[in-house]
C-alpha positions as CSV (number, residue, x, y, z in Angstrom):
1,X,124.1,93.1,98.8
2,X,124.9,89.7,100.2
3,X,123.1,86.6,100.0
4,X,121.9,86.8,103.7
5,X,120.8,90.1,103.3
6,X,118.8,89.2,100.5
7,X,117.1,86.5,102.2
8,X,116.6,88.9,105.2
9,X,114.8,91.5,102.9
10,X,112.5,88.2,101.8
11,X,108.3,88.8,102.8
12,X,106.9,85.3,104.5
13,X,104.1,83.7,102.7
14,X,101.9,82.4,105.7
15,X,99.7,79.8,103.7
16,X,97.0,79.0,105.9
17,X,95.0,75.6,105.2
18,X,92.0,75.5,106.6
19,X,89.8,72.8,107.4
20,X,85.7,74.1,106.6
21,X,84.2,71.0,106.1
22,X,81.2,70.2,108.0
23,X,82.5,68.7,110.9
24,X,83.8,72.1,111.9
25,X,80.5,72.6,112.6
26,X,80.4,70.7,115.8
27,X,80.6,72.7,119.1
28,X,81.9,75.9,118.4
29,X,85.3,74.0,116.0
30,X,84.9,76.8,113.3
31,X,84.5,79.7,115.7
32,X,87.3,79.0,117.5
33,X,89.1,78.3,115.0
34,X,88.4,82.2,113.5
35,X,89.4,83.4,116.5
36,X,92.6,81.9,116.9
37,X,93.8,82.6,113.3
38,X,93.4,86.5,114.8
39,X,95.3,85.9,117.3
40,X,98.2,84.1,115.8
41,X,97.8,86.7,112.6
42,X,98.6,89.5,115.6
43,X,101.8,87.9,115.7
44,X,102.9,88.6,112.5
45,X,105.3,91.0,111.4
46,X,104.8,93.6,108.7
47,X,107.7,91.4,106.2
48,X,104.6,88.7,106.7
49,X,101.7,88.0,104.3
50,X,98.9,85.7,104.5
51,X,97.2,83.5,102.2
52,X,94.0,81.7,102.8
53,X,93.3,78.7,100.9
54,X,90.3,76.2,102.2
55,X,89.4,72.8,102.1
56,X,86.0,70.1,101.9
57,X,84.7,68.7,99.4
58,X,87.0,71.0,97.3
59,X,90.0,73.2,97.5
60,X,89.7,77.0,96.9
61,X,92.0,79.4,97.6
62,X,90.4,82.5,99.3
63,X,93.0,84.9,99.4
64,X,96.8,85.3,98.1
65,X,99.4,86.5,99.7
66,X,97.5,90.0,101.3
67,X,98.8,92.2,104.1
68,X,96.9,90.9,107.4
69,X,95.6,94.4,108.3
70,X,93.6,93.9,104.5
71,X,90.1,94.2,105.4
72,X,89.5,91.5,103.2
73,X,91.3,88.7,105.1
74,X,88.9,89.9,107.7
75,X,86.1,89.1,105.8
76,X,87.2,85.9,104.5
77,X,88.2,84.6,108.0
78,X,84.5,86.1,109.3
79,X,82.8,84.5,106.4
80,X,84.2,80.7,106.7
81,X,81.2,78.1,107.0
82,X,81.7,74.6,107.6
83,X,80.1,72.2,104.7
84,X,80.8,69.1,102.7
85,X,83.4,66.3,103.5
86,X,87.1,66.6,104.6
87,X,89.3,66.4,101.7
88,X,92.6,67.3,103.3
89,X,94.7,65.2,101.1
90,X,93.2,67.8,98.1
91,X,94.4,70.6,100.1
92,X,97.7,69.4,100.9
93,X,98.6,68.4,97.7
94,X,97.5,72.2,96.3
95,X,99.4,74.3,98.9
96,X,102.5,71.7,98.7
97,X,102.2,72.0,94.7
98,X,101.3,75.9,93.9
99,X,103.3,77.6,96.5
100,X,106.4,75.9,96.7
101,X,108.0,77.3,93.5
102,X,107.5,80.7,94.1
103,X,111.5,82.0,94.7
104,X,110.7,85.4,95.5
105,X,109.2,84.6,99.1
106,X,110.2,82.5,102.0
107,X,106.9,80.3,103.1
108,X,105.0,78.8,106.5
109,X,102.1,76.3,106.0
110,X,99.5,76.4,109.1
111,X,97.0,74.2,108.8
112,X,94.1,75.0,111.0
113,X,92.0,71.4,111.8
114,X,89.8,69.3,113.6
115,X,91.8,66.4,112.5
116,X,88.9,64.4,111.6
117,X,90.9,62.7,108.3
118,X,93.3,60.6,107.4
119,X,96.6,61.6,105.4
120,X,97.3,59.7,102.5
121,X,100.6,58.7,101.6
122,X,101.2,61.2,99.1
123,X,100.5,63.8,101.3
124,X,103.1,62.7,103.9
125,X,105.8,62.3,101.5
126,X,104.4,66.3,100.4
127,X,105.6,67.2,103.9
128,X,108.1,64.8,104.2
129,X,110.0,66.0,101.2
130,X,109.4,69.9,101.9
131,X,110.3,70.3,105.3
132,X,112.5,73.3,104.4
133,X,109.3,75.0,105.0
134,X,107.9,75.2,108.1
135,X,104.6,73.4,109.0
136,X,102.6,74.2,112.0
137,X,99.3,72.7,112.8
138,X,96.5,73.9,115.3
139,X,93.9,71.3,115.9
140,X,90.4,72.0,117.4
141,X,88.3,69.5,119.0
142,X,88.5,67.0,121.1
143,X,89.2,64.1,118.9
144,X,92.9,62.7,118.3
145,X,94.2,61.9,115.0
146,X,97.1,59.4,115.9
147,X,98.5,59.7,112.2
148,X,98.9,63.3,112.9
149,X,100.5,63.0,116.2
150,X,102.9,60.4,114.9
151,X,103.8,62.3,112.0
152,X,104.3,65.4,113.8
153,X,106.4,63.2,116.4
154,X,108.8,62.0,113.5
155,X,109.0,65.4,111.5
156,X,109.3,67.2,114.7
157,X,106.4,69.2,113.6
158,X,104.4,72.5,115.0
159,X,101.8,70.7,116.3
160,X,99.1,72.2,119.2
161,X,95.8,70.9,120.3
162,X,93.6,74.1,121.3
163,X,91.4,74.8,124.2
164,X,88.3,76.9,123.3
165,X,88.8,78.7,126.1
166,X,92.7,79.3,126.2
167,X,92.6,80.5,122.7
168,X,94.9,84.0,123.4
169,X,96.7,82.5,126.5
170,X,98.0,79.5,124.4
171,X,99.2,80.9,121.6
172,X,101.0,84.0,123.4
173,X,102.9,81.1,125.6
174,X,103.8,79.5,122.4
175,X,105.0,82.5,120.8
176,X,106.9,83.0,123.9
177,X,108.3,79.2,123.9
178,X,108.6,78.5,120.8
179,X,107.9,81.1,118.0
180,X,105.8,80.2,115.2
181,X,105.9,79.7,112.1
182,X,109.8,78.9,112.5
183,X,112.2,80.2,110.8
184,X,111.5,84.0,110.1
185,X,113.2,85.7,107.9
């Protein structure tokens, strides 16, 4: 079997980061944010799995690497509650440390926000130095994290603001436009 092949016959680790702290809290944030990690899941194929890890005022991981039609993705997703303070830097350096070593799958960050934070240094160079894996961010809110835009400007990041109420229409025109999480395998 050839090399391509092999990488071809590779499953995709989506690792989804997601922001629960309490700010999520704030006008429907965390809600919409449940629904459009549905609809971008949809869009996954069956060589995809998902992960969920979360972050506040600490870093868990929820799920690892399960088949999106497990019922317990579902639950996890359904039972997200916004608390504590927005460590992001935590969350970024545990996906960017525990995932990217693992040879046996090809991997896609999302990191599902409000952007309410500010990235510390070492978490830049984290994405900086890993861009061989994709990084796509969805932010909810209204607020704009300037750091994040620049950074996503530089890196040429995956980088959408969502509308509350063009949650399925958005993301099916990105898929369309530019399919997420880039590349697959």
């Amino acid at each position: 079997i050839s090399e391509e092949t092999k990488i071809e016959e590779k499953i995709t680790n989506n690792v989804f980061l997601i922001d629960v702290s309490s700010s999520m809290n704030e006008g429907n944030k965390l809600s919409n944010l449940k629904t459009s990690l549905f609809t971008y899941t949809a869009t996954l194929n069956s060589k995809n799995r998902v992960s969920v890890v979360s972050f506040s005022s600490k870093t868990e991981v929820l799920l690892s690497a399960a088949e999106k039609s497990d019922p317990l993705f579902n639950k996890v997703i359904q039972d997200l509650r916004g608390r504590g303070t927005t460590k992001v830097n935590d969350g970024i350096k545990y996906i960017y440390n525990h995932y990217t070593d693992v040879k046996h799958q090809n991997l896609s960050f999302v990191l599902f926000t409000d952007g309410v934070f500010y990235l510390s240094e070492e978490s830049e160079t984290a994405i900086l130095e890993n861009q061989n894996i994709p990084l796509t961010i969805f932010q909810f809110g209204y607020r704009k994290n300037q750091q994040l835009l620049q950074l996503t400007e530089r890196q040429n990041l995956n980088h959408h603001k969502i509308s509350p109420k063009k949650i399925p229409p958005t993301l099916t025109k990105l898929k369309k436009n530019k399919p997420f999480p880039t590349p697959f395998f």
